[in-house]
Backbone and ligand atoms as CSV (ligand in chain L), in Angstrom:
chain,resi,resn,atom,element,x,y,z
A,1,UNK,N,N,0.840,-1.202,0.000
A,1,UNK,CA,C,0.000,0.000,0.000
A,1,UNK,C,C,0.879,1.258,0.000
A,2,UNK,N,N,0.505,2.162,-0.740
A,2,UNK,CA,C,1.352,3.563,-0.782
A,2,UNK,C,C,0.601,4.675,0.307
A,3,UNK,N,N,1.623,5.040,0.960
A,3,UNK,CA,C,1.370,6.144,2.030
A,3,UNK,C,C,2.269,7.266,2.098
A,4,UNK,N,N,1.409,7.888,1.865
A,4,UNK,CA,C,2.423,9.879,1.641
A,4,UNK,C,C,3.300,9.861,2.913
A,5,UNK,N,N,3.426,9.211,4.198
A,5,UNK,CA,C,4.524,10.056,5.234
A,5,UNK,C,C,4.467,8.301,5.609
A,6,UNK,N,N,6.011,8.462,5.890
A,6,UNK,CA,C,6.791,7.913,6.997
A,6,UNK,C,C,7.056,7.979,8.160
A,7,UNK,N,N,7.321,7.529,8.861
A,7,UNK,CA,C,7.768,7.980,10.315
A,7,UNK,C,C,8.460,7.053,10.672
A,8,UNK,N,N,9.695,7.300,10.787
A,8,UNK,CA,C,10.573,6.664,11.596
A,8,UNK,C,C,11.630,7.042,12.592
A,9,UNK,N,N,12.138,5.970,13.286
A,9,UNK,CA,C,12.845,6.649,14.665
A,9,UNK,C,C,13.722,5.569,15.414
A,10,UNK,N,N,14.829,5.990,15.682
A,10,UNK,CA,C,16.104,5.040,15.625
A,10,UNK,C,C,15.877,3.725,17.043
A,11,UNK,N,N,15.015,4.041,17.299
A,11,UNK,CA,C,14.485,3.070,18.534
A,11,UNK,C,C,13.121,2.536,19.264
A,12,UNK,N,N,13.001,1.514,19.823
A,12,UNK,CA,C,11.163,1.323,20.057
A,12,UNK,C,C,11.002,2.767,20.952
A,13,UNK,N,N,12.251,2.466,22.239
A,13,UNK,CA,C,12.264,3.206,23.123
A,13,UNK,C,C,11.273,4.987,22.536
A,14,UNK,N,N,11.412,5.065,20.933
A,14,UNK,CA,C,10.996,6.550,20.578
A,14,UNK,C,C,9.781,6.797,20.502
A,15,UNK,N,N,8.693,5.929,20.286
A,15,UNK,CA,C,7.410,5.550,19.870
A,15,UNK,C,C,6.521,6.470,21.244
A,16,UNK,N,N,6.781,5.940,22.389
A,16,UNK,CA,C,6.092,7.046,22.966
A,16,UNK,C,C,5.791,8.404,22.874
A,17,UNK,N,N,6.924,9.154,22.326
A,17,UNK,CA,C,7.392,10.903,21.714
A,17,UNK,C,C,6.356,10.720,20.179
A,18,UNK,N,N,7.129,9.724,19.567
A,18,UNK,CA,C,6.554,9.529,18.238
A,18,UNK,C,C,5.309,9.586,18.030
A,19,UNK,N,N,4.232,8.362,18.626
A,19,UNK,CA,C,2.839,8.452,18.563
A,19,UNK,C,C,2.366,9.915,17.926
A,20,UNK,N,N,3.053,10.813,19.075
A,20,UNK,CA,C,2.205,11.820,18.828
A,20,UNK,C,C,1.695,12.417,17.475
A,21,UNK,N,N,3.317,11.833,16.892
A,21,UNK,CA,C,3.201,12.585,15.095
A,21,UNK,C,C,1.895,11.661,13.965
A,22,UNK,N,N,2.293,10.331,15.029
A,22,UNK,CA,C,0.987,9.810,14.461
A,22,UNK,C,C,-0.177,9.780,14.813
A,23,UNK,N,N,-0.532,10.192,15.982
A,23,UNK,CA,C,-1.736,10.547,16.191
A,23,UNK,C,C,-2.537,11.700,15.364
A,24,UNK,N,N,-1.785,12.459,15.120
A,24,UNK,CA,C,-2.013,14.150,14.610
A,24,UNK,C,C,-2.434,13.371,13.065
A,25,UNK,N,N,-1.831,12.699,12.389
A,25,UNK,CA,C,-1.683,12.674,11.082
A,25,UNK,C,C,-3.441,11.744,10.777
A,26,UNK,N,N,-3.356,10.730,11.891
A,26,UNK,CA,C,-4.893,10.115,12.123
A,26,UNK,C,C,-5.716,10.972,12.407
A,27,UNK,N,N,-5.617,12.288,13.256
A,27,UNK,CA,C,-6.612,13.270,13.363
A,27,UNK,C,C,-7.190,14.000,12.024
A,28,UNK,N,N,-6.128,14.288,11.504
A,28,UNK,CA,C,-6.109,14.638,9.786
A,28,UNK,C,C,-6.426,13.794,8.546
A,29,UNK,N,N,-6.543,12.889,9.232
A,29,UNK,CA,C,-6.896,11.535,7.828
A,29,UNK,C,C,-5.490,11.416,7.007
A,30,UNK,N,N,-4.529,11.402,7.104
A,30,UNK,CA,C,-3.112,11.247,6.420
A,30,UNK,C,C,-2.914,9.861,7.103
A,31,UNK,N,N,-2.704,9.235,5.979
A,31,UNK,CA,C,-2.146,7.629,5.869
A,31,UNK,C,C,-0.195,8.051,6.431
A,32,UNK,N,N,-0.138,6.623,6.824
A,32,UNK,CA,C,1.476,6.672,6.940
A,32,UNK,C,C,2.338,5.412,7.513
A,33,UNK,N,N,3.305,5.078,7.420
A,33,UNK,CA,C,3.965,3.971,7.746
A,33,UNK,C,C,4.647,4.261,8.934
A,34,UNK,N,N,5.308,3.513,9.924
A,34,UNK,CA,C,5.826,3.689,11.182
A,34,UNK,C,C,6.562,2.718,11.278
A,35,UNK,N,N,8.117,2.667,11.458
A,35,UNK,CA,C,9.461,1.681,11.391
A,35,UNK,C,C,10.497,2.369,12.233
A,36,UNK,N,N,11.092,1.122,12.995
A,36,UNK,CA,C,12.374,1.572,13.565
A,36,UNK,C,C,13.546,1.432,12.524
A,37,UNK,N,N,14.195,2.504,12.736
A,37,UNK,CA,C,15.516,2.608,11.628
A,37,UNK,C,C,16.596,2.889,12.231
A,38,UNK,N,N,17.281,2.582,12.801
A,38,UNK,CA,C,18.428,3.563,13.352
A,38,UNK,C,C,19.838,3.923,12.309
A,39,UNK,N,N,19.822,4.785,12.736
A,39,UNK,CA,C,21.256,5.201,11.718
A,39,UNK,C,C,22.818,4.361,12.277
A,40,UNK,N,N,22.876,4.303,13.818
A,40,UNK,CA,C,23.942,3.189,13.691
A,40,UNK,C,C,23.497,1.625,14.135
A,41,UNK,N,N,22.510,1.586,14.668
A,41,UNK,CA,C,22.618,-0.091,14.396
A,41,UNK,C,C,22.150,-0.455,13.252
A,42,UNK,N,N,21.707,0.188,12.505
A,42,UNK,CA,C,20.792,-1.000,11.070
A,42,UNK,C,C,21.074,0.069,10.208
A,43,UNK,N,N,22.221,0.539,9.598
A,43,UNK,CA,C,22.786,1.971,8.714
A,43,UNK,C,C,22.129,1.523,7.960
A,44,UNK,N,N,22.751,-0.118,6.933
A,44,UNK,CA,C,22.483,-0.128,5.981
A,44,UNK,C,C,21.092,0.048,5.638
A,45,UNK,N,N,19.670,-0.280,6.814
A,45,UNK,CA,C,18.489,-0.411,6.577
A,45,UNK,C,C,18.108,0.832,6.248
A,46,UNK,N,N,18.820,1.637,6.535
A,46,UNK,CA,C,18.369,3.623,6.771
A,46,UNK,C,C,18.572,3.692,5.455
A,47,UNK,N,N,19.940,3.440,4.751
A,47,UNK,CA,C,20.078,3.783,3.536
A,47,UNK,C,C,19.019,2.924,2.739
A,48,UNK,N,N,19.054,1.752,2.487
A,48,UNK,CA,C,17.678,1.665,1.795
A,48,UNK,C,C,16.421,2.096,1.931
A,49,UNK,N,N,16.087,2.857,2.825
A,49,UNK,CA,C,14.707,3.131,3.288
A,49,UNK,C,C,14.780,4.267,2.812
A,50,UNK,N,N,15.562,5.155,3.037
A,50,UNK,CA,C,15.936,6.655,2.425
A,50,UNK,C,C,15.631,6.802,0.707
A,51,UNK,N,N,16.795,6.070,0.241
A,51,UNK,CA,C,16.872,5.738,-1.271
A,51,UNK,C,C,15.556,5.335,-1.805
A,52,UNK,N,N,14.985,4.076,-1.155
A,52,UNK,CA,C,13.748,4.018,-1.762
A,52,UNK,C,C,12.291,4.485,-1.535
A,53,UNK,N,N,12.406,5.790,-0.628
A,53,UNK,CA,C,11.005,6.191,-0.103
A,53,UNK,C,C,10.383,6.619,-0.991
A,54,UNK,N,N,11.470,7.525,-2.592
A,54,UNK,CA,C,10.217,8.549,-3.303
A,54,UNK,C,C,10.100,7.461,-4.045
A,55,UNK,N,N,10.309,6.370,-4.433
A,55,UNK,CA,C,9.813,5.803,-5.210
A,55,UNK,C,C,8.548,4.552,-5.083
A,56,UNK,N,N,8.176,4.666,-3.355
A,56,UNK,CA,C,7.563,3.833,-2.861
A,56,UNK,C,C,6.249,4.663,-2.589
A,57,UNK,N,N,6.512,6.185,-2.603
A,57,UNK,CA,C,5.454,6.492,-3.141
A,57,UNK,C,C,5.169,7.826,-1.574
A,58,UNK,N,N,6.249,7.692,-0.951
A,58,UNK,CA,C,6.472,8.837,0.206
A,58,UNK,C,C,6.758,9.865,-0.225
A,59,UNK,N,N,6.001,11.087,0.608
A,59,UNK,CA,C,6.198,12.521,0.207
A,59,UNK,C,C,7.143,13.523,0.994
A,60,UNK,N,N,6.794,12.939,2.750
A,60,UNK,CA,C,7.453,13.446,3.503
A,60,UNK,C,C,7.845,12.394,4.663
A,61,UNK,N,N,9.396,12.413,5.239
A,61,UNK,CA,C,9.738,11.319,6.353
A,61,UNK,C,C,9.294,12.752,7.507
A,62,UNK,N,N,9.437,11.456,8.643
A,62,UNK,CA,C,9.176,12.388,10.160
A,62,UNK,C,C,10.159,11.433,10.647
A,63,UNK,N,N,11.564,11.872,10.957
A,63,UNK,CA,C,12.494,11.101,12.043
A,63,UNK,C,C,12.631,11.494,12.935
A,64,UNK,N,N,12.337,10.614,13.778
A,64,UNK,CA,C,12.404,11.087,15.070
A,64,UNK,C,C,14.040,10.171,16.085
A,65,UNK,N,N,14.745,10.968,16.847
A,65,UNK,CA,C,15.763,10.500,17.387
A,65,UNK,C,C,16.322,11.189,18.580
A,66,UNK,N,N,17.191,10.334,19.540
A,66,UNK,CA,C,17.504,11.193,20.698
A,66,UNK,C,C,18.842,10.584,21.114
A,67,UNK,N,N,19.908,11.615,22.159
A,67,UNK,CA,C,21.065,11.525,22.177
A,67,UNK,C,C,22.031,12.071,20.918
A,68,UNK,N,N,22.657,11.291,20.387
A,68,UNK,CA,C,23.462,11.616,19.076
A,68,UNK,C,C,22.105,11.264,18.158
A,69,UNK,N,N,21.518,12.354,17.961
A,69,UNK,CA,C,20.823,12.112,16.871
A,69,UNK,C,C,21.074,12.141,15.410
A,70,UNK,N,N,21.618,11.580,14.789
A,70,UNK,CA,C,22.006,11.452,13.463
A,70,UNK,C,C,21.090,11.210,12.541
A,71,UNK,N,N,19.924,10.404,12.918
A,71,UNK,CA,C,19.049,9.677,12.170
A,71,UNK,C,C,18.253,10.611,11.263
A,72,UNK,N,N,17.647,11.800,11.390
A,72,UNK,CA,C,17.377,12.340,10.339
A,72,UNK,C,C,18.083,13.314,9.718
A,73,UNK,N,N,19.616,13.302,9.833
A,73,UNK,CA,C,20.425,14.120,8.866
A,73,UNK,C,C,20.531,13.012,7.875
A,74,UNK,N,N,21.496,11.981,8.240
A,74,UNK,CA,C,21.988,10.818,7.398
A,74,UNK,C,C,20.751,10.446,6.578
A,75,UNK,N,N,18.802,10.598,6.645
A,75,UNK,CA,C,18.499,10.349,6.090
A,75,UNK,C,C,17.841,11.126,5.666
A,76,UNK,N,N,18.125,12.480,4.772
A,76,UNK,CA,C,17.876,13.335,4.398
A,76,UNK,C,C,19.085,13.717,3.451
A,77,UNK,N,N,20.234,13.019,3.370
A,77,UNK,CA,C,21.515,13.131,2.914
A,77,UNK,C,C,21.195,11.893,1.972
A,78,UNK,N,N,19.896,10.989,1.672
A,78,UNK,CA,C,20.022,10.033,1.142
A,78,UNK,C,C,18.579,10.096,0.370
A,79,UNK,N,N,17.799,11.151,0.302
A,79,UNK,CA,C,16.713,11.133,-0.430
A,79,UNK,C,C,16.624,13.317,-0.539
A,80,UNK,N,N,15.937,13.603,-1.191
A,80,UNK,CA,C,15.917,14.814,-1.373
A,80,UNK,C,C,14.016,15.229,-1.099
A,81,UNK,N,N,13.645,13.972,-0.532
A,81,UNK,CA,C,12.084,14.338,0.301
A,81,UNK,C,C,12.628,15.018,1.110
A,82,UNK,N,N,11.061,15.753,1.610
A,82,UNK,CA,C,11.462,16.496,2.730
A,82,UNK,C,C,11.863,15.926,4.024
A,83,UNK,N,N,12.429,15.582,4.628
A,83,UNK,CA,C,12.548,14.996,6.160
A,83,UNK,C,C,12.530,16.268,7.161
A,84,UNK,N,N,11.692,15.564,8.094
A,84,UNK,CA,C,11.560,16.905,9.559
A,84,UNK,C,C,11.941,15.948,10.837
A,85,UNK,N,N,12.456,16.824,11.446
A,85,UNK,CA,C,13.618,15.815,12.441
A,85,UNK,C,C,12.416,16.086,13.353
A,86,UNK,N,N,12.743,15.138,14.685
A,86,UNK,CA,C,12.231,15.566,16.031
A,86,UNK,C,C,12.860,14.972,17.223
A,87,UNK,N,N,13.440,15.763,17.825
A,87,UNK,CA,C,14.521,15.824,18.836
A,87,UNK,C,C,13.771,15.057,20.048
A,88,UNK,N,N,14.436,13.234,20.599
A,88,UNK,CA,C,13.387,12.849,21.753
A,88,UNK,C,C,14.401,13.263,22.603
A,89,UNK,N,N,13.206,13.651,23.841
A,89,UNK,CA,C,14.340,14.051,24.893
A,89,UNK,C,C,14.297,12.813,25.620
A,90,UNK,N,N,16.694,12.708,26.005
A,90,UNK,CA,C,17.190,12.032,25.511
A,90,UNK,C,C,17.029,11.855,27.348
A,91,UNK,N,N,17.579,10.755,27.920
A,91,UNK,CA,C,17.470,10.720,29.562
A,91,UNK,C,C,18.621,11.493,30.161
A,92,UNK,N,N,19.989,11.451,29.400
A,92,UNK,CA,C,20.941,12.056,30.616
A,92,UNK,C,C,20.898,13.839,30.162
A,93,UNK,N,N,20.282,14.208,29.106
A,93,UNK,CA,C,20.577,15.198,28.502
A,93,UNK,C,C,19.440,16.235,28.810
A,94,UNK,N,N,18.373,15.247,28.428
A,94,UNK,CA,C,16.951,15.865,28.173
A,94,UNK,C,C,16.460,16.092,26.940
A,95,UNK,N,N,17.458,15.794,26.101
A,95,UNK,CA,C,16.944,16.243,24.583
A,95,UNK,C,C,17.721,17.543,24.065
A,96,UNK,N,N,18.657,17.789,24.869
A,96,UNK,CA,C,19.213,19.425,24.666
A,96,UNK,C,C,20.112,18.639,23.530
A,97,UNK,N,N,20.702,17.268,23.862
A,97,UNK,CA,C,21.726,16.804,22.763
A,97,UNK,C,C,21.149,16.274,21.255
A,98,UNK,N,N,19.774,16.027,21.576
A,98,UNK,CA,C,19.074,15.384,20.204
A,98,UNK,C,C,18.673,16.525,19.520
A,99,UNK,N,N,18.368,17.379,20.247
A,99,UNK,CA,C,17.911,19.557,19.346
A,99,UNK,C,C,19.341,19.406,18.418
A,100,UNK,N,N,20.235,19.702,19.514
A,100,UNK,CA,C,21.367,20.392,18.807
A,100,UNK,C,C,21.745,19.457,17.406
A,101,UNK,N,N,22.102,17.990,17.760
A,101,UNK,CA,C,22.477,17.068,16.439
A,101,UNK,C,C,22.003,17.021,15.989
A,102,UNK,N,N,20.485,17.309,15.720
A,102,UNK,CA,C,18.897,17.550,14.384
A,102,UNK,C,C,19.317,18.851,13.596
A,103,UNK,N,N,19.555,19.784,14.913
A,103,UNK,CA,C,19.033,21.727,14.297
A,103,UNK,C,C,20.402,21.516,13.108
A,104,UNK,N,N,21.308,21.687,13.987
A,104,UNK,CA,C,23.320,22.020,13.248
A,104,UNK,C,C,23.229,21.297,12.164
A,105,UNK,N,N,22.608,21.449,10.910
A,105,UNK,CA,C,22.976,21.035,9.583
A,105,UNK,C,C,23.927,22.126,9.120
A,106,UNK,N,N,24.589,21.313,8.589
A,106,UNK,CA,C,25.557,22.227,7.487
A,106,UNK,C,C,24.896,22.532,6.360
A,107,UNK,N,N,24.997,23.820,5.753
A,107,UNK,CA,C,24.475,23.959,4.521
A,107,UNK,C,C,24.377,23.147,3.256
A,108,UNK,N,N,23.096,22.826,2.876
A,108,UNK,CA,C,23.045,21.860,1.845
A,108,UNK,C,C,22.546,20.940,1.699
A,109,UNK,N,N,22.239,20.155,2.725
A,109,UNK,CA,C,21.483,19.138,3.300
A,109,UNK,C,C,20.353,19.699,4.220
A,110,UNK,N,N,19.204,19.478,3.689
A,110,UNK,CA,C,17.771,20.734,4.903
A,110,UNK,C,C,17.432,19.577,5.603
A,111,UNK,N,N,17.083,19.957,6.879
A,111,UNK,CA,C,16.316,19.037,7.798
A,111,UNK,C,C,15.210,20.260,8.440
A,112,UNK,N,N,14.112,20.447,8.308
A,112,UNK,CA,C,13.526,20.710,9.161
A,112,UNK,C,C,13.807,20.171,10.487
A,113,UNK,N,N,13.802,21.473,11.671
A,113,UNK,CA,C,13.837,20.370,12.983
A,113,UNK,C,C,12.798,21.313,13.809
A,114,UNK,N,N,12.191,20.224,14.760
A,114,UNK,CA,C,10.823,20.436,15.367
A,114,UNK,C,C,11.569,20.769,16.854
A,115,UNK,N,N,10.437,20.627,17.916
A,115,UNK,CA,C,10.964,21.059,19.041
A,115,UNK,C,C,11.425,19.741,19.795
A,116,UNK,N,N,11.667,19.666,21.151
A,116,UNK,CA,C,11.839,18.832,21.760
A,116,UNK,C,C,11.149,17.827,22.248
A,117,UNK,N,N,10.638,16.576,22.018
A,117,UNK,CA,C,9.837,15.633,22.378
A,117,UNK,C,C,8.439,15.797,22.426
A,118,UNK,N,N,7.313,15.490,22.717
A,118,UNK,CA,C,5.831,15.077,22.241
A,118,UNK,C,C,5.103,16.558,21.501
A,119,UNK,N,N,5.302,17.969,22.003
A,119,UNK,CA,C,4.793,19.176,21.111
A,119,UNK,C,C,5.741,18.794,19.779
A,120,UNK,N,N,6.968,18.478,19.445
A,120,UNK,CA,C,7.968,18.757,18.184
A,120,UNK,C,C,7.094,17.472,17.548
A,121,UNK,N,N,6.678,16.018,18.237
A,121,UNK,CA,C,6.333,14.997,17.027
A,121,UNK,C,C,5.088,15.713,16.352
A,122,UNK,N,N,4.237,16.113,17.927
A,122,UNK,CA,C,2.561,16.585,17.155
A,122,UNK,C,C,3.125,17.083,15.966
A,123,UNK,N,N,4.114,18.440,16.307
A,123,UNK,CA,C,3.820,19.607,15.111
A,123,UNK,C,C,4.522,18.669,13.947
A,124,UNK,N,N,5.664,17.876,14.011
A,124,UNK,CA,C,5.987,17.197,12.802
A,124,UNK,C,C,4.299,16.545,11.837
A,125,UNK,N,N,3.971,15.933,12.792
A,125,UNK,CA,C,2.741,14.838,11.902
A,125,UNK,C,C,1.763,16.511,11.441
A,126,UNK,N,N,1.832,17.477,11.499
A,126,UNK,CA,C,0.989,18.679,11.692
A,126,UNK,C,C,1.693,19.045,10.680
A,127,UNK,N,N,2.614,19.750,10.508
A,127,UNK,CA,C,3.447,20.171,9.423
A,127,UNK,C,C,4.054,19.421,8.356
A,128,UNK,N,N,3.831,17.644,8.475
A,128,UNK,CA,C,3.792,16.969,7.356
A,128,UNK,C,C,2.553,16.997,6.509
A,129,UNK,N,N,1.532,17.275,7.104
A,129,UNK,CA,C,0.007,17.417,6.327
A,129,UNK,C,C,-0.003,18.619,5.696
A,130,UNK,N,N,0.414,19.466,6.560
A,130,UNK,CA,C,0.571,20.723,5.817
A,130,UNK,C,C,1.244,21.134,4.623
A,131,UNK,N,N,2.307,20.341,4.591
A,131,UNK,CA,C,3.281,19.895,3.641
A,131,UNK,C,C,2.296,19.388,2.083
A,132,UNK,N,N,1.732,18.229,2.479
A,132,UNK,CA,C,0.282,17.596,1.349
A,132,UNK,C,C,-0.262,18.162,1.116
A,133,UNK,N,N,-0.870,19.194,2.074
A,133,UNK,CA,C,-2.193,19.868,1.986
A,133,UNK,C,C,-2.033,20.503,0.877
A,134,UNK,N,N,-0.365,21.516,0.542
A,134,UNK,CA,C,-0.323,22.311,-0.781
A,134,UNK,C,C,-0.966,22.272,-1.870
A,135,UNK,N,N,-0.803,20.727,-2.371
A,135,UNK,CA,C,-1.308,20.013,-3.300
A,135,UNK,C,C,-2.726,19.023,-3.317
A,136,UNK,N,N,-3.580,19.389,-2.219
A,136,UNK,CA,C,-4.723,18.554,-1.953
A,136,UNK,C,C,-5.785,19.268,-0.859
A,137,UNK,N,N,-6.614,19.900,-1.570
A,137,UNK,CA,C,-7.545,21.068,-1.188
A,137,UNK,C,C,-8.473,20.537,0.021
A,138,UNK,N,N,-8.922,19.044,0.033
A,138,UNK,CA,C,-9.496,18.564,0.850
A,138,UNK,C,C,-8.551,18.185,2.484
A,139,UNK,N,N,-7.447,18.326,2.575
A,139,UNK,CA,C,-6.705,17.874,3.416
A,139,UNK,C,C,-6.417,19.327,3.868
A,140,UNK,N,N,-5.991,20.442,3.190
A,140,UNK,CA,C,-6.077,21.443,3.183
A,140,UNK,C,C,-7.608,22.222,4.449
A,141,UNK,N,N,-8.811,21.769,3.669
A,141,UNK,CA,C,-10.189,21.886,4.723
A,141,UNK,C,C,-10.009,21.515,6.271
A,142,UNK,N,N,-9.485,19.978,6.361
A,142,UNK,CA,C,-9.262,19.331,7.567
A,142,UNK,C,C,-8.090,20.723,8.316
A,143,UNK,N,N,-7.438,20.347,7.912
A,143,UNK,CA,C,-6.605,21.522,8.896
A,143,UNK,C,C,-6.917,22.711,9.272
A,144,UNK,N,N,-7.764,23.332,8.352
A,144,UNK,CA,C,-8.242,24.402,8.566
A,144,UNK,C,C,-9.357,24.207,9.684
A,145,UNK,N,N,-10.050,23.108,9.577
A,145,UNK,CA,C,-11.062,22.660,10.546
A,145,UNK,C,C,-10.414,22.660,12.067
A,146,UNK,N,N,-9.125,21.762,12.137
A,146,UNK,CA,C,-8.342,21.454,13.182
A,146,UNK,C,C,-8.205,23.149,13.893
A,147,UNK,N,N,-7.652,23.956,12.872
A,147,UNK,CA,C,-7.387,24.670,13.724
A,147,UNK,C,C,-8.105,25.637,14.193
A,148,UNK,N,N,-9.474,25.311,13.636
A,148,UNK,CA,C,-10.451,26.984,13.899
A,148,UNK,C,C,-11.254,26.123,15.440
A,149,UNK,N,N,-11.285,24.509,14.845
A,149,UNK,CA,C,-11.703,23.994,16.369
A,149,UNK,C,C,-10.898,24.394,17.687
A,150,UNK,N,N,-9.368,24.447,17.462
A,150,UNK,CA,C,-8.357,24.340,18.517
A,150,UNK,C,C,-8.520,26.225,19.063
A,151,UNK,N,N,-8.988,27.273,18.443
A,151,UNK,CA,C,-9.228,28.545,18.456
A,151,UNK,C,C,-10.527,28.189,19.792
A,152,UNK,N,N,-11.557,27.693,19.010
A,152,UNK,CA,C,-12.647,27.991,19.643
A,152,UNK,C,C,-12.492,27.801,20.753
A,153,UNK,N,N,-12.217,26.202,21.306
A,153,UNK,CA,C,-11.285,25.914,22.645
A,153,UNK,C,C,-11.037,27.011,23.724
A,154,UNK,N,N,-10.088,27.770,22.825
A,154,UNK,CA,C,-9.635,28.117,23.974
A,154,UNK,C,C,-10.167,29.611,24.486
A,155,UNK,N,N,-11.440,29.984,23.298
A,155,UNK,CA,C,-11.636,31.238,23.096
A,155,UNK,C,C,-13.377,30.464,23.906
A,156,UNK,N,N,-13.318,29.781,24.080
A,156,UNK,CA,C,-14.753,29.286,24.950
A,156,UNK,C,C,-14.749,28.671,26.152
A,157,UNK,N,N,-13.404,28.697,26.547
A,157,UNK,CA,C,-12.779,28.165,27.950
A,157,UNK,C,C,-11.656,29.040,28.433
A,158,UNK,N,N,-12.013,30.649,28.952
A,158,UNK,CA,C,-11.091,31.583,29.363
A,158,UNK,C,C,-10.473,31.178,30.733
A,159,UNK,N,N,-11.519,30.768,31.752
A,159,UNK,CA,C,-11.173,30.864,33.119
A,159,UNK,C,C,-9.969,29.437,33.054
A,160,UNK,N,N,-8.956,29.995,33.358
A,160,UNK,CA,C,-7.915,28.949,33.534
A,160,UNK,C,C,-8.195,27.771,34.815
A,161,UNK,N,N,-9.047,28.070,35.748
A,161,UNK,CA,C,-9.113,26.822,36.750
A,161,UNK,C,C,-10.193,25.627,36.508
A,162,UNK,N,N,-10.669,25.853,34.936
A,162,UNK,CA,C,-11.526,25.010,34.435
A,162,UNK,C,C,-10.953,24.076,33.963
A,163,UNK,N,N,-11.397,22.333,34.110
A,163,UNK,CA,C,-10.572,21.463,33.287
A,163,UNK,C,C,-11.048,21.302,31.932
L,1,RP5,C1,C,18.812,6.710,19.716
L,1,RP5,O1,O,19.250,6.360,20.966
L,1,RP5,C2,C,17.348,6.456,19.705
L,1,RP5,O2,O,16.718,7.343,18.836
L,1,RP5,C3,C,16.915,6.649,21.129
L,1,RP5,O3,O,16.327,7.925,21.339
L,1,RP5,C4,C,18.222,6.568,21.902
L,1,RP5,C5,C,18.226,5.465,22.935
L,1,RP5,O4,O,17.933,4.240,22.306
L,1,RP5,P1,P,17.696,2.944,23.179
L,1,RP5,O5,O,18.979,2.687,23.917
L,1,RP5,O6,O,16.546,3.228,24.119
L,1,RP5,O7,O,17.356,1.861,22.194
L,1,RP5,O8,O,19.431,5.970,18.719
């Protein structure tokens, strides 16, 4: 089956952070695949997964990684889709080390990079639709829906000691 976004992330351990990008993308009706890849234990798997995403029919990856995060430079250095990193925060660090090894691309190689752990996956799976939406007017609606709902929210629930 062909699915516009990927998501992958160098460990199971990431899936908790991760979900989120897939939850968002299920809120939106965006199909997508979900695989562990890591850039150093299973390189070679990264490089094939990279190499063959546009032709499998992927538009945008969401990698997600923490500590030495490498995983979505190296695979963004191997396909010219868009990839959007997302920094998990990492245990001894917090994620300050997975930001920095996502953000610090050298010129030439783009990585989008998101924020630090479960807000950075949402907005990844959020800003991968957005990404589709360019080209697909109905996906385009949904978001627009998402976000005039997420307005009302908070514009119909002022008193902050309300749950
Ligand atoms: C990275 O190392 C993964 O992305 C994960 O965030 C981190 C720790 O991995 P585990 O030791 O939990 O497998 O490659």
């Amino acid at each position: 089956m062909t699915v516009p976004v990927g998501i992958i992330m160098g460990s199971k351990s990431d899936w908790p952070t991760m979900q989120h990008a897939a939850d968002m993308l299920d809120k939106l009706g965006v199909a997508y695949e979900v695989k562990v890849v890591s850039a150093h234990r299973t390189p070679d798997l990264l490089f094939d997964y990279a190499k063959s995403a546009q032709s499998r029919g992927i538009k945008v990856i969401i990698a997600g990684a923490g500590g030495a995060a490498h995983l979505p430079g190296m695979c963004a250095s191997q396909t010219s889709l868009p990839v959007l990193g997302v920094p998990v925060k990492s245990r001894a660090l917090s994620g300050l080390d997975s930001l920095l090894s996502i953000v610090q691309m050298p010129g030439g190689v783009a990585v989008g990079t998101l924020a630090i752990g479960d807000a950075g996956a949402k907005n990844a799976g959020l800003l991968a639709a957005q990404i589709l939406a360019t080209s697909n007017d109905e996906l385009m609606s949904r978001i627009d829906e998402f976000r005039a709902t997420q307005t009302e929210t908070v514009l119909s629930e002022p008193d902050p000691r309300t749950a």
